[in-house]
C-alpha positions as CSV (number, residue, x, y, z in Angstrom):
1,X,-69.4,142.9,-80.0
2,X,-72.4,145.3,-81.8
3,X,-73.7,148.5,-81.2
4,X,-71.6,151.5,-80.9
5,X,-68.8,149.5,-79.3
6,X,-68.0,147.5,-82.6
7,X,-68.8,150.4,-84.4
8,X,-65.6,151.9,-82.3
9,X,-63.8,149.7,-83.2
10,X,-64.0,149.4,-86.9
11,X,-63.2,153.4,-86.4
12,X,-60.0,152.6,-84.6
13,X,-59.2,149.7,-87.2
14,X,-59.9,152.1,-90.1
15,X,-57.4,154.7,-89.0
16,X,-54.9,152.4,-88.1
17,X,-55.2,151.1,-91.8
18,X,-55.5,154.4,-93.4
19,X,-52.3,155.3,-91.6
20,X,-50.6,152.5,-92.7
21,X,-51.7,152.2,-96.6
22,X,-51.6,156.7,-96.5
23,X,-48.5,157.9,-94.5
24,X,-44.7,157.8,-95.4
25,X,-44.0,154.5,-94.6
26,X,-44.6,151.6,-97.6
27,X,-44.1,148.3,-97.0
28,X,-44.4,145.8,-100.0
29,X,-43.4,142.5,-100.5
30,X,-39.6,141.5,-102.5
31,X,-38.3,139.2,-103.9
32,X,-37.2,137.5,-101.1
33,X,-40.2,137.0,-99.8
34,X,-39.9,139.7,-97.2
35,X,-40.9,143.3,-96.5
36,X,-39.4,146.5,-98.6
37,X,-39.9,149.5,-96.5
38,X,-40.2,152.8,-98.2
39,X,-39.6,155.8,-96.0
40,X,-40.4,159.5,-97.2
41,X,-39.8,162.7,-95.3
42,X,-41.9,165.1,-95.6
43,X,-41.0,167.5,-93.5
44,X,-38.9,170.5,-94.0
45,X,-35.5,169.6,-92.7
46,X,-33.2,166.4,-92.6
47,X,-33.9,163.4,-90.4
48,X,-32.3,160.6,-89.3
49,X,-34.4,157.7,-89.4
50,X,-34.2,153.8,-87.8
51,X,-37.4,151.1,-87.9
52,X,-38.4,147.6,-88.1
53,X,-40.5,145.0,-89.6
54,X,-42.3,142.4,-87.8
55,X,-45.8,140.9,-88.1
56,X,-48.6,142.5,-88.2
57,X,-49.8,140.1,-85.3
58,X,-47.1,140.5,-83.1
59,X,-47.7,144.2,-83.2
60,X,-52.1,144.2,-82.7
61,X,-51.4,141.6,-79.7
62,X,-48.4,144.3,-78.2
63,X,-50.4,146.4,-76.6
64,X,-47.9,148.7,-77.8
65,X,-48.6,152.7,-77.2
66,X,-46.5,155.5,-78.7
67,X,-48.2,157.4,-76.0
68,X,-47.1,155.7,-72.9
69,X,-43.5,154.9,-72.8
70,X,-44.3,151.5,-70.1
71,X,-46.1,150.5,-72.8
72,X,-44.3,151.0,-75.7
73,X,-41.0,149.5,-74.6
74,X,-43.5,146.2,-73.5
75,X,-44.7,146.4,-76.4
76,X,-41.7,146.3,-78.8
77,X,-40.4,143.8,-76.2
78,X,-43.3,141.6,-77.1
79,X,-43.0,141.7,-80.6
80,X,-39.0,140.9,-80.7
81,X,-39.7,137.9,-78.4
82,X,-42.4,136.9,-80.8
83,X,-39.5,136.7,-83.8
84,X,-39.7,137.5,-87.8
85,X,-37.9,140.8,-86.9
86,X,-35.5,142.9,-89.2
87,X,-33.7,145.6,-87.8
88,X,-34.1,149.0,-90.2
89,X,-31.0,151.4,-89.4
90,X,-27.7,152.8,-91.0
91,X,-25.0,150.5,-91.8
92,X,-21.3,151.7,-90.7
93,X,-21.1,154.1,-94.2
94,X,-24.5,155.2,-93.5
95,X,-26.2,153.4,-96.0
96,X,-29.7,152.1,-95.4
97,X,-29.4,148.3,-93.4
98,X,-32.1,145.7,-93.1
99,X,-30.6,142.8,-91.1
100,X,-32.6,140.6,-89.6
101,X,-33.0,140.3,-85.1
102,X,-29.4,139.2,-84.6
103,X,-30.1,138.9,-81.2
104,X,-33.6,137.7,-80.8
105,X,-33.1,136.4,-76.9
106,X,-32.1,140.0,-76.3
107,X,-35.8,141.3,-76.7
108,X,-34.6,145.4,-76.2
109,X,-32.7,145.5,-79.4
110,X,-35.8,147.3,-80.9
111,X,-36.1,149.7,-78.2
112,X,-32.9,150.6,-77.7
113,X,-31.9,150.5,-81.7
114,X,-35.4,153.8,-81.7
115,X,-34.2,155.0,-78.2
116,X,-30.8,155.7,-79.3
117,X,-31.4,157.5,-82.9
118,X,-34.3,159.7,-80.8
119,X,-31.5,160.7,-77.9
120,X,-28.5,159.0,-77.4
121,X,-26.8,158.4,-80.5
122,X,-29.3,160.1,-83.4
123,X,-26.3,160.1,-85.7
124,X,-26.6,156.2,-86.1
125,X,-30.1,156.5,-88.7
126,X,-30.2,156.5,-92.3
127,X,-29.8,160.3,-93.6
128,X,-33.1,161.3,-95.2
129,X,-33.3,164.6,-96.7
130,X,-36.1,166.6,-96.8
131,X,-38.4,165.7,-99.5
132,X,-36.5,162.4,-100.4
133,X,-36.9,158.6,-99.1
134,X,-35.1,155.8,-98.4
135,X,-35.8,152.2,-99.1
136,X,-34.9,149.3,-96.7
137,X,-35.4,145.5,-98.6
138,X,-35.4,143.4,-95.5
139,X,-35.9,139.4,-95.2
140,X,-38.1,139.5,-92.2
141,X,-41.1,138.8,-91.8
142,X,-41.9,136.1,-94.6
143,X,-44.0,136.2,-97.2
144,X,-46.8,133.9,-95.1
145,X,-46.6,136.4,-92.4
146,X,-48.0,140.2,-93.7
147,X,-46.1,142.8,-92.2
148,X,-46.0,145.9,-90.6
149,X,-43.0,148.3,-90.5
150,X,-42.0,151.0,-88.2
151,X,-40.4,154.3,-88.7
152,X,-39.0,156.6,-86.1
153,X,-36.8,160.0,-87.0
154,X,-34.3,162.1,-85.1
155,X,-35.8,166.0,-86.6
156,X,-33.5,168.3,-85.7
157,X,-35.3,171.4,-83.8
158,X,-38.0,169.4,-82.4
159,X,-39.3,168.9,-79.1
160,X,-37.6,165.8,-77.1
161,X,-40.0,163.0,-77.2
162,X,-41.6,164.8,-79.8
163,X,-40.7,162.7,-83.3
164,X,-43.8,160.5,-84.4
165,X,-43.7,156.9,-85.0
166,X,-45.0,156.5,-88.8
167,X,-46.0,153.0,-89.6
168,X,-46.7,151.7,-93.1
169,X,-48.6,147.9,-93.6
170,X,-48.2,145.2,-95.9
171,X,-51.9,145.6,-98.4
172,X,-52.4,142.0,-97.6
173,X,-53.0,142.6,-93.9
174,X,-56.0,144.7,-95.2
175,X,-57.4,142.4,-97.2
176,X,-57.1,139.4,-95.0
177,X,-59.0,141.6,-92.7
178,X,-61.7,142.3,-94.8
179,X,-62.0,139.0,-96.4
180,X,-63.0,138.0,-92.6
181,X,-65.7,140.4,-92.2
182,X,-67.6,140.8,-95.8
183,X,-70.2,138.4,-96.7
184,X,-68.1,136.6,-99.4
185,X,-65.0,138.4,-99.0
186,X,-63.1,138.0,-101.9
187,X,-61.0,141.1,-102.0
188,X,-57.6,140.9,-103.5
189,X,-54.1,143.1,-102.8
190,X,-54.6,145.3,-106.0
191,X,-57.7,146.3,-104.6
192,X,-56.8,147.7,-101.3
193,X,-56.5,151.6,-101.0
194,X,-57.1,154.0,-98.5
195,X,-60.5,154.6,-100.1
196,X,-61.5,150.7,-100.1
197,X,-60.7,150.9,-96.3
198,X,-63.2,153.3,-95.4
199,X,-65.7,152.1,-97.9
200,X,-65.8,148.6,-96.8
201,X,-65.6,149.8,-93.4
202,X,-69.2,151.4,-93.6
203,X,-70.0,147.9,-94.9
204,X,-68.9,146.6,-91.7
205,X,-70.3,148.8,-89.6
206,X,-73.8,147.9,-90.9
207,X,-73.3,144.4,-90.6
208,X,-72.2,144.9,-86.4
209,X,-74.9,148.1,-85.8
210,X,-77.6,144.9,-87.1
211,X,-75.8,142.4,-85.4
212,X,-78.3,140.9,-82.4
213,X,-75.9,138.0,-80.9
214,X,-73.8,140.3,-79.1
215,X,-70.5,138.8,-81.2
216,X,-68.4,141.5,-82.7
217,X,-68.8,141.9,-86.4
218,X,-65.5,142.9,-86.8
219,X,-62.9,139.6,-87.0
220,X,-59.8,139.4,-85.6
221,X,-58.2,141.6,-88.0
222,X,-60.0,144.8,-86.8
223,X,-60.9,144.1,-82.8
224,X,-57.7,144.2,-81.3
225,X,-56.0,147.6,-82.2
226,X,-56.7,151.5,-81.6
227,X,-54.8,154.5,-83.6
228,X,-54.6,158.1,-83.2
229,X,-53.7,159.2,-86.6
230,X,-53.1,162.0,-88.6
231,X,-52.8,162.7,-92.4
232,X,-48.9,162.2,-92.1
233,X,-50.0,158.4,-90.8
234,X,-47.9,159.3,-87.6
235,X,-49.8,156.9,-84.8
236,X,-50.0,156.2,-81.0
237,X,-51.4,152.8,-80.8
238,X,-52.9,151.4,-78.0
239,X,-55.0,148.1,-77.2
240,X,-59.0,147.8,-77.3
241,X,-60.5,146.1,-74.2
């Protein structure tokens, strides 16, 4: 795909991985070979706060839209079925819990785990007090699957339907991605910021505006997902046709 469609696209991908490397979520690999999720609020008052890992795969080949609910329960259906999930949530003293899908042939434990800490029961998240975080060491994904992680919050005082969805990616995601799109990639984890995104993304964009095959220039890693992000790295994300 060339022309100003690709160049669309590496736009979309380039938020979604500036939300994910930028916003209050962290994700970095333990030494269990899984995910540690990092969760900071930022805000002014307490939350309470639920998530899950999963790979970053599963969740470009969702669908999945924080906009649309249709879509988002699909979507967090999809990924469940798709396995390598770990459940983020509050254990019974209200101590951050990581414990991988125990029932992955139920495929709504995700949506009704975020469902219920956003209006039914928002007393079963982690506490996270304002300007503090919370950490979640999960086992889920593995190490040979780079993850992404998502974060939902019950904020007092807001809107219903309201709280964002802030997601936070595993750095190797990224440079996977750009490995597949640079002439020579060669771009290691400790070299993936924010900044690098956007940088090599220009890069990209050159390489698919020049492009005269009609192929997209863009690899798997940035074709398939769309993000409407802001600097918190809160994100709606929606599928690319």
């Amino acid at each position: 795909m060339a022309g100003a469609q690709g160049s669309s696209e590496i736009a979309s991908a380039v938020m979604l991985f500036s939300a994910g490397l930028n916003g209050a979520v962290k994700v970095t690999p333990n030494e269990t070979g899984g995910p540690t999720v990092t969760y900071t609020n930022g805000g002014t008052v307490d939350q309470r706060c639920v998530g899950f890992t999963a790979p970053f795969s599963s969740f470009i080949e969702s669908g999945i839209d924080g906009d649309d609910q249709v879509k988002f329960k699909a979507g967090l259906e999809f990924i469940e079925a798709e396995g390598g999930v770990s459940l983020l949530r509050a254990d019974a003293s209200g101590d951050p819990e990581a414990i991988a899908d125990p029932n992955p042939d139920d495929d709504e434990d995700l949506y009704n785990s975020i469902i219920g800490v956003l209006y039914a029961s928002p007393g079963d998240g982690v506490l996270v007090e304002k300007g503090e975080s919370v950490t979640w060491t999960a086992t889920a994904p593995t190490s040979d699957q780079p993850s992404i992680a998502m974060v939902t919050c019950n904020t007092p005082g807001a809107p219903q339907g309201s709280d964002p969805f802030s997601i936070g990616i595993d750095k190797q995601v990224v440079a996977d991605a750009l490995n597949d799109v640079l002439p020579g990639g060669s771009i290691g984890v400790g070299s993936v910021t924010g900044g690098s995104v956007e940088m090599a993304a220009t890069v990209v964009g050159s390489l698919g505006a020049a492009s005269s095959d009609g192929n997209s220039a863009t690899g798997s890693g940035f074709s398939e997902a769309g993000s409407n992000s802001n600097a918190e790295g809160t994100v709606g994300v929606e599928t690319i046709n």
